[in-house]
N, CA, C and O of each residue as an XYZ file, in Angstrom:
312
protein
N      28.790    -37.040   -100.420
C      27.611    -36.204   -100.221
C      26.345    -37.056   -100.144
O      25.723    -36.829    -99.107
N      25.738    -38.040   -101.001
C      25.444    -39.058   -101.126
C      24.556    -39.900    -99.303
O      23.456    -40.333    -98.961
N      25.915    -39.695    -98.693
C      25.323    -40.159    -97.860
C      25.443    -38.943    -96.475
O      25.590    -39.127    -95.267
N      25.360    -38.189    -96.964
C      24.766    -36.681    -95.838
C      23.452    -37.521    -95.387
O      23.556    -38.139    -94.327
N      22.151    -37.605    -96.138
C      21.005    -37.771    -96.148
C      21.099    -38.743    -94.889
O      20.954    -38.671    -93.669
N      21.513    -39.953    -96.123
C      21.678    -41.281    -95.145
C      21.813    -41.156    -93.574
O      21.155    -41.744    -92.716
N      23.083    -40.017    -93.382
C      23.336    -39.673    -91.679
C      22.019    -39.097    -90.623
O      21.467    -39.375    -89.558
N      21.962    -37.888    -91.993
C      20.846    -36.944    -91.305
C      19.107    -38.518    -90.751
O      18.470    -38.428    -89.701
N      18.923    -39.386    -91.580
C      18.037    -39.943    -91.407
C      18.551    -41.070    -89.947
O      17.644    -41.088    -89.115
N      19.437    -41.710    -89.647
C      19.822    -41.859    -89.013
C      19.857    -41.734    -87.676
O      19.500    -42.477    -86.761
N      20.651    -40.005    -87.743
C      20.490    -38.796    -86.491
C      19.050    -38.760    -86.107
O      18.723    -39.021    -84.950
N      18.038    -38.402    -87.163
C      16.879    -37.750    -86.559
C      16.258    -39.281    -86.321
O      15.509    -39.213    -85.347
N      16.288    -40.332    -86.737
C      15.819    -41.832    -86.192
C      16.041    -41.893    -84.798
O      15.108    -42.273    -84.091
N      17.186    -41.564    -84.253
C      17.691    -41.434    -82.973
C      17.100    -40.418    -82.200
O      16.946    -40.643    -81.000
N      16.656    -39.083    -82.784
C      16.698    -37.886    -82.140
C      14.909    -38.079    -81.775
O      14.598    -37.222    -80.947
N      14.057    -38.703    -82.057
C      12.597    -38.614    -82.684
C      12.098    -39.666    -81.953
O      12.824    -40.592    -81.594
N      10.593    -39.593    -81.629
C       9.713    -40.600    -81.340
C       9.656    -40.966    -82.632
O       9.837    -40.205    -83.583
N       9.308    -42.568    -82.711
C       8.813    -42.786    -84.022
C       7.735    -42.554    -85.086
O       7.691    -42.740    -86.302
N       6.856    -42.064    -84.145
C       5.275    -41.480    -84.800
C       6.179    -40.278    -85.496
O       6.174    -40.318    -86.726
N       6.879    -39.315    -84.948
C       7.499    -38.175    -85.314
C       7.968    -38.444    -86.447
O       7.677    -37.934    -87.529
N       9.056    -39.643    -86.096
C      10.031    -39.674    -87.524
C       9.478    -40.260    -88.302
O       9.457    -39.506    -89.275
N       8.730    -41.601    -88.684
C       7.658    -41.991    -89.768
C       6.709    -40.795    -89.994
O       6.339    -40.770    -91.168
N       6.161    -39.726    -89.195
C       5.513    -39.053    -90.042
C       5.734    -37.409    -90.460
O       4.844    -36.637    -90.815
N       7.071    -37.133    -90.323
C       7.858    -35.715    -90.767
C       8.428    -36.354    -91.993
O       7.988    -36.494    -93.134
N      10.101    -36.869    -91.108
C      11.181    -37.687    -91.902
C      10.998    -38.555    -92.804
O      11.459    -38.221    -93.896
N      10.479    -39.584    -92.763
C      10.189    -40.673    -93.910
C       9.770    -40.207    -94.951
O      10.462    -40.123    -95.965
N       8.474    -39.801    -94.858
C       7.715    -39.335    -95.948
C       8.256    -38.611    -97.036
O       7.676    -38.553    -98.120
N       9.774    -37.830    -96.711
C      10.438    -36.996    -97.310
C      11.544    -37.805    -98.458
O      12.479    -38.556    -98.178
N      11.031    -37.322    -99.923
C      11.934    -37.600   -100.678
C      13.526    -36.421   -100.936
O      13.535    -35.222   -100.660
N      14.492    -37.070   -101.411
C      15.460    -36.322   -101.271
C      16.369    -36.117   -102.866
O      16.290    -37.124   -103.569
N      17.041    -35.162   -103.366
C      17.858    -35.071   -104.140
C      19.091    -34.111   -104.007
O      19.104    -32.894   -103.825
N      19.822    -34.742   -104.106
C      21.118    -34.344   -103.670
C      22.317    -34.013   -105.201
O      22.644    -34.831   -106.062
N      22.664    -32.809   -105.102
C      23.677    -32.073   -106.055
C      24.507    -32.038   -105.543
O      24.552    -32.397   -104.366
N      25.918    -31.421   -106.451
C      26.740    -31.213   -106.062
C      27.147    -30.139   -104.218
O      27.978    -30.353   -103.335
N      26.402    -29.382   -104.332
C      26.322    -28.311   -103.296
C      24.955    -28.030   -102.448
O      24.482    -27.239   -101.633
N      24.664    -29.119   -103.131
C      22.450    -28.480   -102.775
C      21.996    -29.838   -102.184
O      22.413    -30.945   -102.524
N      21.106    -29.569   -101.279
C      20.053    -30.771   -100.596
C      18.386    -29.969   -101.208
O      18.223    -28.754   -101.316
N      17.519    -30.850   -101.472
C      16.143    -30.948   -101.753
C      15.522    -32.129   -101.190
O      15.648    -33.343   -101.347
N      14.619    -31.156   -100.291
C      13.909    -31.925    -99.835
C      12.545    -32.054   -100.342
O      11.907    -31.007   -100.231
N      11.811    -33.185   -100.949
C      10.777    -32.887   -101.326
C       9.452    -33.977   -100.046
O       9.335    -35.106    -99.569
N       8.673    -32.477   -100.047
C       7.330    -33.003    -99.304
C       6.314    -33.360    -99.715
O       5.992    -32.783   -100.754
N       5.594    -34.120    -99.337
C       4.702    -34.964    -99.842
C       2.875    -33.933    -99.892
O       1.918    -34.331   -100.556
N       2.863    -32.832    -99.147
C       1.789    -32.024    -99.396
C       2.375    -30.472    -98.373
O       3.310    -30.401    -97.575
N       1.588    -29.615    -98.726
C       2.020    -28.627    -97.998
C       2.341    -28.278    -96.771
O       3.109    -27.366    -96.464
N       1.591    -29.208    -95.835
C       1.783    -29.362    -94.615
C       2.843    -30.051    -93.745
O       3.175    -29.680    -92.618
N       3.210    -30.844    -94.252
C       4.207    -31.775    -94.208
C       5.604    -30.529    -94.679
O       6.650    -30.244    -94.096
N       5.191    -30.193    -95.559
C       6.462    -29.225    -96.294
C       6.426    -28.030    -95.223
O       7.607    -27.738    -95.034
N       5.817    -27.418    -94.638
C       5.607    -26.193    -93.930
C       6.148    -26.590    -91.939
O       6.769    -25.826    -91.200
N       5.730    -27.703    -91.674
C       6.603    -28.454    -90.610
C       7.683    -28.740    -90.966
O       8.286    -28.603    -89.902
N       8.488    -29.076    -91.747
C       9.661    -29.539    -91.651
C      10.708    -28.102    -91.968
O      11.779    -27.826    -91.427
N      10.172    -27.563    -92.730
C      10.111    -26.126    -92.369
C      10.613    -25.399    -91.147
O      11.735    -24.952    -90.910
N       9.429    -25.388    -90.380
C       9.385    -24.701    -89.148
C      10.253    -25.415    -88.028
O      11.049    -24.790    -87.327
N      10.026    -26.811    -87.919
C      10.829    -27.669    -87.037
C      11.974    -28.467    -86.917
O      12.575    -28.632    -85.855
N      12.311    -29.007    -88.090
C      13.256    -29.589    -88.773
C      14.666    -28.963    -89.667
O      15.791    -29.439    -89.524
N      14.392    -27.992    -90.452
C      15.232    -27.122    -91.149
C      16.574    -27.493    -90.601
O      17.333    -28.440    -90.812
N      16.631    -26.191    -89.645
C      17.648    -25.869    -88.550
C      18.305    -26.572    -88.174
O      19.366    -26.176    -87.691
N      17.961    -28.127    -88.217
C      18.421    -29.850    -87.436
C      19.202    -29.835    -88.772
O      20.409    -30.074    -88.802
N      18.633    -29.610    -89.636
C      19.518    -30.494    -91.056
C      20.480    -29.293    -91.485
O      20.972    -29.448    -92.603
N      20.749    -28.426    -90.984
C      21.465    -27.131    -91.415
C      22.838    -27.854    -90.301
O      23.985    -28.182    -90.608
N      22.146    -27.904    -89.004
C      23.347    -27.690    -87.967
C      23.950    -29.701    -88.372
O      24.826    -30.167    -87.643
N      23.582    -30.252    -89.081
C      23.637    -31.696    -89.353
C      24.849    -31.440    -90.332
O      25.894    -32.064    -90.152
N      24.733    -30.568    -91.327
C      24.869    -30.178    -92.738
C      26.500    -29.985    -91.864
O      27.371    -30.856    -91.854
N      26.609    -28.492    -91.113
C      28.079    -27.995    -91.001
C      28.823    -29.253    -89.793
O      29.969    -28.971    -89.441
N      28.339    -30.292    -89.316
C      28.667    -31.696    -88.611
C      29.868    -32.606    -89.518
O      31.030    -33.001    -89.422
N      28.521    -32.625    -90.588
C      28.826    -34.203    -91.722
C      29.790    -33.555    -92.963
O      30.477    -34.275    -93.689
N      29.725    -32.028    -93.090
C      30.357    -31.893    -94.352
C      31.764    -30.596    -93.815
O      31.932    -29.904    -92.811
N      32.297    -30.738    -94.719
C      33.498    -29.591    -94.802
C      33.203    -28.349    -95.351
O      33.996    -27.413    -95.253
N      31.710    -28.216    -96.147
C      31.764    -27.185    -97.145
C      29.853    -26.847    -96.861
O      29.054    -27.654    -96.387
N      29.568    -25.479    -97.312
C      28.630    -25.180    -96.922
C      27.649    -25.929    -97.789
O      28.167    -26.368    -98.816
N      26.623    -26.136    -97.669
C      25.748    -26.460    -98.672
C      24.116    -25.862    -98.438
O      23.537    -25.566    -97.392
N      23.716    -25.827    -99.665
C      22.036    -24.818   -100.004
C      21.454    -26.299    -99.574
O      21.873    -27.431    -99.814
N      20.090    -25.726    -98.695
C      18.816    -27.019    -98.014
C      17.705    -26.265    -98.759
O      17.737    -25.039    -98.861
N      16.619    -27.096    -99.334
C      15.249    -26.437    -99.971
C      14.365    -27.055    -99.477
O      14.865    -28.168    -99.312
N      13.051    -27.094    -99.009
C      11.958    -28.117    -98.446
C      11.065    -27.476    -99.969
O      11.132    -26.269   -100.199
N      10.557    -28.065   -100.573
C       9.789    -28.128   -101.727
C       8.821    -29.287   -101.844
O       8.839    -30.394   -101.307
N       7.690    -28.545   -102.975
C       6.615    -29.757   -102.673
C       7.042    -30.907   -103.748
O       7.642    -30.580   -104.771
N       6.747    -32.109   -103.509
C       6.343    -32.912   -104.180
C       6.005    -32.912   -105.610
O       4.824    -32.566   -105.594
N       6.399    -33.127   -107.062
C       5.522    -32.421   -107.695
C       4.397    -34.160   -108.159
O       3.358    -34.067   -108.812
């Protein structure tokens, strides 16, 4: 599970201009559970784009890389 992230950063390295991916993707810290991805954003805005644009990429990434469903959260930073 561990390295879901790792892929997903990867994929979207590939998928992204780099202005894009240094300034969505990078910025994003991650914690990973047994069943759960957290994504944490660095201010609201950042959290509310990845949101709107990104989500969906790491959902359809999610049923790719894994066998089993798993919960995605975009959350702020604390």
């Amino acid at each position: 599970m561990n390295n879901f992230w790792a892929a997903c950063l990867g994929r979207f390295e590939k998928e992204l201009s780099p202005q894009q991916f240094n300034t969505w993707i990078k910025p994003l810290h991650y914690k990973m559970e047994e069943q759960s991805l957290t994504l944490f954003a660095p201010n609201r805005f950042v959290q509310q784009w990845v949101k709107d644009k990104f989500l969906s990429r790491v959902v359809e990434l999610s049923k790719e890389e894994l066998s089993y469903p798993i919960s995605i959260d975009v959350v702020l930073l604390d």
